[in-house]
VMD Tcl script that draws the C-alpha trace (Angstrom):
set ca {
  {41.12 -27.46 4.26}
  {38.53 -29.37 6.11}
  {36.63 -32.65 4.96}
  {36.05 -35.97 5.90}
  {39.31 -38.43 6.83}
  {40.26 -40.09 3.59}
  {38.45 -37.42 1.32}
  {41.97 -36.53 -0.18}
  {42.78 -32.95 1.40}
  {46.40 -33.83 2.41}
  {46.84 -34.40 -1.80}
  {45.05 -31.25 -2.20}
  {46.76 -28.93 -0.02}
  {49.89 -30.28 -1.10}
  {49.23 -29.27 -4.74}
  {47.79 -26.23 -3.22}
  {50.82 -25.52 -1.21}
  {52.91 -25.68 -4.81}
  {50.68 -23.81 -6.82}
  {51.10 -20.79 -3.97}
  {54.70 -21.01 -3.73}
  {55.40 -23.51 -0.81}
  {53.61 -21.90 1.88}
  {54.06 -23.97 5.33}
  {51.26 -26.37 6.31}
  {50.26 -27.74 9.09}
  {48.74 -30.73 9.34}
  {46.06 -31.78 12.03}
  {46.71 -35.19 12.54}
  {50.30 -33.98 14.35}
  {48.18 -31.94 16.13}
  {45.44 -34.60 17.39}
  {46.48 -37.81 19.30}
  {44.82 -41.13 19.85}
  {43.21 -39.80 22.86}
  {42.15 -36.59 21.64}
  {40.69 -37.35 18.15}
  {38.68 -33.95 18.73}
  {39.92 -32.12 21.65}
  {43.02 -30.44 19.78}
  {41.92 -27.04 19.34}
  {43.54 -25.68 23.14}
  {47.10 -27.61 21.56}
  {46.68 -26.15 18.36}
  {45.80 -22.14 19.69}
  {48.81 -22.24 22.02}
  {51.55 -24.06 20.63}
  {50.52 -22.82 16.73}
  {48.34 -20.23 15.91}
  {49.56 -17.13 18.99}
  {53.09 -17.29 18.27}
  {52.14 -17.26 14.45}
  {49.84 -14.57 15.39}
  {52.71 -12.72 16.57}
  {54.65 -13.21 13.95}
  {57.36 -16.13 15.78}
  {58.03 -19.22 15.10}
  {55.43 -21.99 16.50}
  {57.07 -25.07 18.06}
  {55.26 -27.94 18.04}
  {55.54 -31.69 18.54}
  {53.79 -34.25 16.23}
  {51.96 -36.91 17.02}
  {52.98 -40.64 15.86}
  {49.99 -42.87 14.99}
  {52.28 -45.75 14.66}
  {54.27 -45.58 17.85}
  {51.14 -43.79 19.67}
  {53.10 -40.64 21.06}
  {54.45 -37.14 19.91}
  {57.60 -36.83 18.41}
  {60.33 -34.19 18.83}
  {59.31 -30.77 18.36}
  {58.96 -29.14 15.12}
  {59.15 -25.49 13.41}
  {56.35 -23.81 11.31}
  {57.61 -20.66 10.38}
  {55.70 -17.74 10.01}
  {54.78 -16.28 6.97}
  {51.99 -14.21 4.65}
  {49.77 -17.44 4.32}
  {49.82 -21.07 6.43}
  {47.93 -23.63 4.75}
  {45.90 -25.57 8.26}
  {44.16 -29.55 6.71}
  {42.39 -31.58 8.55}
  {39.66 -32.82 9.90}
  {37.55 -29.82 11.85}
  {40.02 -27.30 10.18}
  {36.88 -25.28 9.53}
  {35.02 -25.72 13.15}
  {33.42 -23.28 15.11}
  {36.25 -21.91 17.55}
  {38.96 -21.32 14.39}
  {36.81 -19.94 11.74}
  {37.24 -16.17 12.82}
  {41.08 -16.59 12.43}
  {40.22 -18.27 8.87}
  {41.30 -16.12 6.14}
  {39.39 -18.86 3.87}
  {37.71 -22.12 4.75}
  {37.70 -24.92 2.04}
  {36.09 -28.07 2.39}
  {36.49 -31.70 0.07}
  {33.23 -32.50 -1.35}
  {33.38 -36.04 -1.07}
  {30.63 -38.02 1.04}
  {31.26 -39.55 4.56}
  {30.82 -42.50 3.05}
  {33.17 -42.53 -0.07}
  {35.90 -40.91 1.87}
  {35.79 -43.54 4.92}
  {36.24 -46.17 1.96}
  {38.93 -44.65 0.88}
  {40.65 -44.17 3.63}
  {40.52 -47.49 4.86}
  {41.50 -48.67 1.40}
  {44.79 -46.95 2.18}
  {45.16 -47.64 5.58}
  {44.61 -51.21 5.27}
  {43.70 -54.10 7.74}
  {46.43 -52.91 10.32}
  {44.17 -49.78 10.93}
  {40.81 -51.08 10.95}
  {40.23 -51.09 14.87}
  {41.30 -47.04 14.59}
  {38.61 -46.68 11.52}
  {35.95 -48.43 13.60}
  {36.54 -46.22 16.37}
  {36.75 -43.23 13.87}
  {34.05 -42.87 12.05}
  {31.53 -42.22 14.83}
  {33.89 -39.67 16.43}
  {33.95 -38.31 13.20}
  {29.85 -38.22 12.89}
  {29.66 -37.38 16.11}
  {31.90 -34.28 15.80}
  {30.61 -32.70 12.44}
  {27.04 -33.07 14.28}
  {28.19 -30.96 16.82}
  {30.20 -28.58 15.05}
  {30.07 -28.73 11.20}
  {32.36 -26.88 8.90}
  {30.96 -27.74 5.38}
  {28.15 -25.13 5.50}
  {30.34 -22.25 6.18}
  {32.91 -23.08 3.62}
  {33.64 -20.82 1.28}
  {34.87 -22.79 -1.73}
  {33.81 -26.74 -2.05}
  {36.30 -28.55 -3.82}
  {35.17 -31.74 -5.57}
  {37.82 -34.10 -6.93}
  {37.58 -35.37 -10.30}
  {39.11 -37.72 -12.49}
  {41.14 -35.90 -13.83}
  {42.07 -32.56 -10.93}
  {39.61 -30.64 -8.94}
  {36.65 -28.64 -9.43}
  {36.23 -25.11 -6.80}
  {32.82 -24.43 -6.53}
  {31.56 -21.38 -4.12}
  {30.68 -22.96 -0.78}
  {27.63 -22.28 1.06}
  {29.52 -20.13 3.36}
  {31.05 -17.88 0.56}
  {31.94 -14.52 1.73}
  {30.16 -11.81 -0.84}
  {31.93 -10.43 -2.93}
  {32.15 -6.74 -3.91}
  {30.54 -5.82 -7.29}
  {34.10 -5.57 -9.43}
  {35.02 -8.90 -8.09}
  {31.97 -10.41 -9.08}
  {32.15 -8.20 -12.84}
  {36.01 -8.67 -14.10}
  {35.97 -9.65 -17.55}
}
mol new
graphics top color blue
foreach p $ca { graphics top sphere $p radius 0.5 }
foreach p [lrange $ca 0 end-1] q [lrange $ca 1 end] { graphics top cylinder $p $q radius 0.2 }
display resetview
């Protein structure tokens, strides 16, 4: 679940997550650090995705954002389906180990508000720093046109719409009644 920060994909993978049974997730911002708002995905192959590739355990330790450090190491058990959200979920150098990539189609713009609606005044210095890392990165590397389902929040729930990176589907997918 990629999208911008503040776009709402934590609440959507959550709901996600319940709706599937309470599949683990992993979140991305215990993967990236105040140093490192990008430069995660070495962290995230090695201490996540191999050992759930091999079917162990991953062991990883979270990152703070209050106390600016990593915590004590956690467990993500491995199982038929891990839900990944975040910010650059869907980039370049994960998408082949993507079984699906789904992106929150909210603008850069509304979700930035949002998020520093909920963050508040303590965080502002972080969200000024932020957003250009955040421009700068889906420049670089973009996820939302190789998503294959765009999810657009509503008032009331969430709309799935086929993303512009849908994967085809075969002809009695695409004709079930």
């Amino acid at each position: 679940m990629d999208g911008h920060a503040g776009s709402g994909k934590s609440t959507f993978t959550r709901l996600l997550a319940e709706r599937l049974g309470g599949p683990p997730v992993l979140c991305l911002d215990d993967i990236a650090d105040h140093d490192r708002l990008f430069d995660w995905t070495d962290r995230l192959s090695r201490r996540v995705l191999e050992p759930l590739a091999r079917g162990e355990t991953a062991v990883y330790s979270a990152y703070d954002w209050a106390s600016r450090r990593f915590g004590p190491p956690r467990e993500l058990p491995p199982a038929p389906v891990v839900l990944i959200e975040g910010v650059g979920a869907g980039r370049r150098a994960l998408r082949p180990l993507l079984a699906a990539s789904l992106w929150m189609d909210l603008s850069a713009s509304q979700a930035w508000a949002r998020g520093r609606a909920r963050d508040g005044d303590a965080q502002r210095e972080f969200w000024d720093r932020w957003e250009p890392a955040e421009r700068e990165h889906f420049a670089e590397d973009p996820s939302r046109p190789f998503a294959d389902l765009l999810v657009r929040p509503g008032r009331e729930g969430y709309r799935l719409l086929d993303g512009p990176g849908a994967r085809p589907r075969s002809w009695s997918d695409r004709h079930r009644g």
